[in-house]
C-alpha positions in Angstrom: -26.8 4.1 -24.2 -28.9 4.1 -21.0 -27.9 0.6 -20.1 -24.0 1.6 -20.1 -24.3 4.9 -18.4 -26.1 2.5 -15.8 -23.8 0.2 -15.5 -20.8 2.7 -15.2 -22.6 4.7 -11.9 -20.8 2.7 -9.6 -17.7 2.7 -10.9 -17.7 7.1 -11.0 -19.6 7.0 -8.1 -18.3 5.0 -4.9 -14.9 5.8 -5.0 -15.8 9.8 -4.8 -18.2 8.8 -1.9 -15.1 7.5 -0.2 -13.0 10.2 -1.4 -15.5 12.3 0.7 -15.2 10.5 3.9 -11.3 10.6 3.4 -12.2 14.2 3.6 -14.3 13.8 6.8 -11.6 11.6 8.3 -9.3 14.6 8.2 -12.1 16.9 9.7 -11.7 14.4 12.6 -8.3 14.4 12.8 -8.3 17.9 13.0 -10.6 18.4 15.9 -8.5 15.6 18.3 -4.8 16.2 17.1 -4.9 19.3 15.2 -3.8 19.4 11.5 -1.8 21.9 9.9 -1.5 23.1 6.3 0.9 20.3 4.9 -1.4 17.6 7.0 -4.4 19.1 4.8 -2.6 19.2 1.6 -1.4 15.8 1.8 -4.9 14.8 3.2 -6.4 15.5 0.3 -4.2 14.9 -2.0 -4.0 11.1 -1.2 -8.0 11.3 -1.2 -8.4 12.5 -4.5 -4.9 10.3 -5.9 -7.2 7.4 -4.7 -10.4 8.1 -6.3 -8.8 8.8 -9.4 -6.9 5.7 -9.2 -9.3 3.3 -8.3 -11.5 4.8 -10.6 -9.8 4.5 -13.8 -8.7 0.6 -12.5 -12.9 0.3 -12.0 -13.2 1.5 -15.7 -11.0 -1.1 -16.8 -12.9 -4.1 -15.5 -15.4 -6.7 -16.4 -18.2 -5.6 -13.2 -17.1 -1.9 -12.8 -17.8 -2.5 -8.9 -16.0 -2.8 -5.9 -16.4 -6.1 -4.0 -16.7 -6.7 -0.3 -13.0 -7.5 0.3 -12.4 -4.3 -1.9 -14.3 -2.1 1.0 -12.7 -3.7 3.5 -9.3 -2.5 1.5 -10.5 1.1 1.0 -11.7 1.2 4.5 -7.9 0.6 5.6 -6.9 3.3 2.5 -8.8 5.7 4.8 -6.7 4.8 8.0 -3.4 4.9 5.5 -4.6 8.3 4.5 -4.8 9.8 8.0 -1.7 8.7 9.0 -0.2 10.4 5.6 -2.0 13.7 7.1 -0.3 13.5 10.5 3.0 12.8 9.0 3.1 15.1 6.9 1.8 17.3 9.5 5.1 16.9 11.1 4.1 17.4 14.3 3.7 15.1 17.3 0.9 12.3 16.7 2.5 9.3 17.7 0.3 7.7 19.9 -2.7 8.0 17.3 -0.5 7.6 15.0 0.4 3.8 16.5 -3.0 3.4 16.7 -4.7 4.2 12.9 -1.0 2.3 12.0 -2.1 -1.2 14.2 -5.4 -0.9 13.0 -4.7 -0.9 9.4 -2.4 -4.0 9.8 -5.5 -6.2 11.3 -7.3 -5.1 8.4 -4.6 -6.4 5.8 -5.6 -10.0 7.5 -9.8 -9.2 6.8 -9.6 -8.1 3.1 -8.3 -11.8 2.2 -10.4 -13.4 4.0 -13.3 -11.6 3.0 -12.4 -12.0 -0.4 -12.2 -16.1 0.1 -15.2 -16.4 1.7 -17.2 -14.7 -0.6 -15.8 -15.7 -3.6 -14.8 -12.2 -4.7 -10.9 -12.2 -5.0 -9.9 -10.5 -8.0 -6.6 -9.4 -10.1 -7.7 -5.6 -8.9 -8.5 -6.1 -5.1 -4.9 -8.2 -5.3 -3.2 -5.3 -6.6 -5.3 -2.5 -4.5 -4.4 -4.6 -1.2 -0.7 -4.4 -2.4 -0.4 -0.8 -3.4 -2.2 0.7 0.0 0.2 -1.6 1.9 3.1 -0.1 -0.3 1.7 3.1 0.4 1.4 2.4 4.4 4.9 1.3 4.4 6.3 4.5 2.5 4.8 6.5 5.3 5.7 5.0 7.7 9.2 4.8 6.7 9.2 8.4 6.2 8.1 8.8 10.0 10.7 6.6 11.6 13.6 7.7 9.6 13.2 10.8 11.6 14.1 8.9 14.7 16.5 6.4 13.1 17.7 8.2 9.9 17.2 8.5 5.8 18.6 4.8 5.7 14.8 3.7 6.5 13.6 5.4 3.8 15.0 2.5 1.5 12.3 0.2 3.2 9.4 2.5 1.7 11.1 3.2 -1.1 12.1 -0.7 -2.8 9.1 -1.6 -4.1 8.2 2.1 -6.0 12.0 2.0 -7.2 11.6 -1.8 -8.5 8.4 -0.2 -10.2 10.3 2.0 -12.3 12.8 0.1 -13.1 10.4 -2.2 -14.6 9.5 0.6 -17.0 12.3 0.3 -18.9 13.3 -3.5 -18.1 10.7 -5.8 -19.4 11.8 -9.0 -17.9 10.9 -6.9 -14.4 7.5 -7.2 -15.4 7.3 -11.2 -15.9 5.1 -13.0 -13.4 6.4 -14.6 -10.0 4.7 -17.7 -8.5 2.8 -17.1 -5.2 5.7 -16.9 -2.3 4.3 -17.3 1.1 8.0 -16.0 2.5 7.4 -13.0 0.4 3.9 -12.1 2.1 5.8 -12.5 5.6 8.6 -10.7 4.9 6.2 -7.4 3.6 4.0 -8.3 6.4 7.2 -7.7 9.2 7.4 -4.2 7.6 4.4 -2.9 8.6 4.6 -4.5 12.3 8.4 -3.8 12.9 7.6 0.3 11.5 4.7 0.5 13.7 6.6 -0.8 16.9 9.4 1.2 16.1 6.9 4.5 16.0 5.5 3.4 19.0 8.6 4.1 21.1 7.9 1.8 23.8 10.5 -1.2 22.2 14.2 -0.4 23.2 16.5 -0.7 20.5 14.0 -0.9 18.0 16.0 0.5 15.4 17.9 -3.0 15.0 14.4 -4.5 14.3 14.3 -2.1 11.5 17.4 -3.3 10.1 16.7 -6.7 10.2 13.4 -6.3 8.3 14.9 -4.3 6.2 17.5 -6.9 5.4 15.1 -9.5 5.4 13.0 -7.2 2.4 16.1 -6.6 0.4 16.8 -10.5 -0.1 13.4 -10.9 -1.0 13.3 -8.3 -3.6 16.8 -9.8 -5.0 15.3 -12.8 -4.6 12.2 -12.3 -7.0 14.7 -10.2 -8.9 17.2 -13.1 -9.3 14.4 -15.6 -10.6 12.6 -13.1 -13.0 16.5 -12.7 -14.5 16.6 -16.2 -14.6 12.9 -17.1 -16.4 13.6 -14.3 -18.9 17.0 -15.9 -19.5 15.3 -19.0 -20.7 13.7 -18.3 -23.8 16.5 -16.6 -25.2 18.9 -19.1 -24.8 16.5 -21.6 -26.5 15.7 -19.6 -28.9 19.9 -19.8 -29.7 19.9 -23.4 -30.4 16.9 -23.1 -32.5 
């Protein structure tokens, strides 16, 4: 019993520690941009989301640990969640909010490499990288589609609504072979929201479109081959 109460320290543990900075993060924010009551709320909401989150997915593995490519991950969670503060805030923190927004992109190219170079890559770093840059992109769509309108919102908004879909459609949830268009195209939507934030691009909003064209084809796409392999079995399973 001593030996497994051991063993599971880390996986209670760290992500609270982090939760905690999140917390401290804010404090920061707070003292250079000012945060109001909603940037608070959703401050901490996010922090504590997170922790209970990663916890449970730390529960559910072999090591119960966070690797180094996974800090490097929750280390941009923390950037994600101050930018979810400030926009829910509402008010005008553009220029930082560029900033924590660029930053968090350079870090999306660390975590993998981190994780090659030590070894460390895992199912649940692969899916905690994907669901903070899901989460970055949400925000971010939320903030632009105040400049460009609620249509950008379907940019933050594909992935979480292919996610429930998938609830009730099983084939949804088959597996799709490693697309390095795929990575591109979800990589764009972090760089084209950030420049569009920024201000400083004219006619930005028509980068917006375009990236959110080029997301829609990949999510039909992947959606278009999972019909396909689920397809398969069935209609072998007729001549049978």
């Amino acid at each position: 019993m001593t030996t497994l109460q051991h063993s599971a320290a880390p996986t209670n543990t760290e992500p609270t520690a982090w939760a905690a900075v999140q917390v401290f993060l804010l404090g920061v924010l707070e003292c250079a941009v000012g945060l109001g009551p909603l940037g608070w709320l959703a401050g901490i909401a996010y922090a504590v989301g997170t922790q209970a989150l990663l916890s449970g997915a730390l529960q559910r593995t072999a090591t119960g640990v966070l690797g180094p490519a996974d800090r490097v991950t929750l280390a941009r969670g923390l950037l994600v969640g101050g930018i979810t503060a400030m926009v829910a805030d509402g008010a005008d923190h553009t220029a930082l909010l560029v900033v924590l927004g660029a930053v968090a992109l350079s870090l999306d190219f660390v975590d993998g490499q981190v994780a090659r170079r030590t070894g460390t890559a895992s199912p649940l770093g692969a899916r905690f990288d994907m669901e903070v840059d899901a989460f970055l992109i949400l925000v971010l769509s939320v903030h632009v589609a105040f400049e460009f309108g609620p249509w950008v919102l379907v940019m933050g908004a594909l992935r979480y609504a292919f996610v429930v879909a998938s609830w009730g459609l099983a084939w949804l949830r088959g597996a799709l072979p490693p697309s390095y268009a795929r990575k591109v195209v979800a990589a764009v939507q972090g760089i084209v929201l950030v420049v569009a934030a920024s201000g400083l691009v004219p006619h930005s909003g028509v980068l917006v479109a375009l990236a959110l064209a080029a997301l829609i084809w990949s999510f039909g796409r992947d959606i278009a081959r999972l019909w396909r392999d689920a397809a398969v079995p069935v209609e072998g399973a007729r001549h049978v």
